[in-house]
N, C-alpha and C positions, 0 to 999 in steps of 0.2 A: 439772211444776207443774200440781194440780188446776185443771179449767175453773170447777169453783163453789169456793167458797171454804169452807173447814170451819169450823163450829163446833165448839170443845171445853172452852167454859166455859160453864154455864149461864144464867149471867147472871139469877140469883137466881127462873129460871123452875122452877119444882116441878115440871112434868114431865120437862124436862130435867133436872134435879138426881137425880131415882129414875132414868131408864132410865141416865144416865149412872156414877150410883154401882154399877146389877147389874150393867153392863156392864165397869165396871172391875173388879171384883170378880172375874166370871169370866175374861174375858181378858187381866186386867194392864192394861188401855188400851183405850181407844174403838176400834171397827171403821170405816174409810172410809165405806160407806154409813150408817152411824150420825149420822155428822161432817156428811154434807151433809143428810140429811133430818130433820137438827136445826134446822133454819132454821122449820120447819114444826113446831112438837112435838105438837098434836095427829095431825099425818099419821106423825109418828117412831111415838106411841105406838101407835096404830092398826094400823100398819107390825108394828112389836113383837109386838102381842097375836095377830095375824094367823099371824106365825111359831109363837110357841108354841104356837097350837090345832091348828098342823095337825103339831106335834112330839108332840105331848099326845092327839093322836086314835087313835093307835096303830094307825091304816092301815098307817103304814111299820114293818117290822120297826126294833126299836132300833138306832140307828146308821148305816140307811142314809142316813138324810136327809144327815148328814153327810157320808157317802160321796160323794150327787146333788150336794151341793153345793162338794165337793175335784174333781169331776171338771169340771163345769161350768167354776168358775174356771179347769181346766187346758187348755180347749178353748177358751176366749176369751183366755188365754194373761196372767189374772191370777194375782196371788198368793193365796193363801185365810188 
């Protein structure tokens, strides 16, 4: 049982309504951190815009971010 409680309906908030529609889009279904820091929608989108600048900066070769971030989950012993 999550300690916060998720959001996964908008509740006719438009910034929750877009991040939650690309999000369903690409992964089939809302991500956990998604879920709680939708309580917040300007800090979700914020949150959001923040990930893809630094996916989009092309620091990291393509794909590893993915990688930092299958490992990372495997080390604090979540699921990704």
């Amino acid at each position: 049982m999550p300690r916060v409680s998720e959001v996964i309906d908008s509740r006719g908030d438009s910034i929750l309504s877009e991040v939650f529609a690309k999000e369903r889009a690409v992964y089939g279904d809302l991500l956990n951190p998604t879920k709680v820091m939708a309580h917040c929608p300007p800090i979700l989108r914020a949150a959001k815009l923040l990930g893809a600048s630094i996916a989009e900066s092309g620091t990291l070769p393509k794909g590893l971010a993915a990688l930092v971030s299958l490992r990372v989950a495997a080390i604090n012993g979540c699921p990704f």
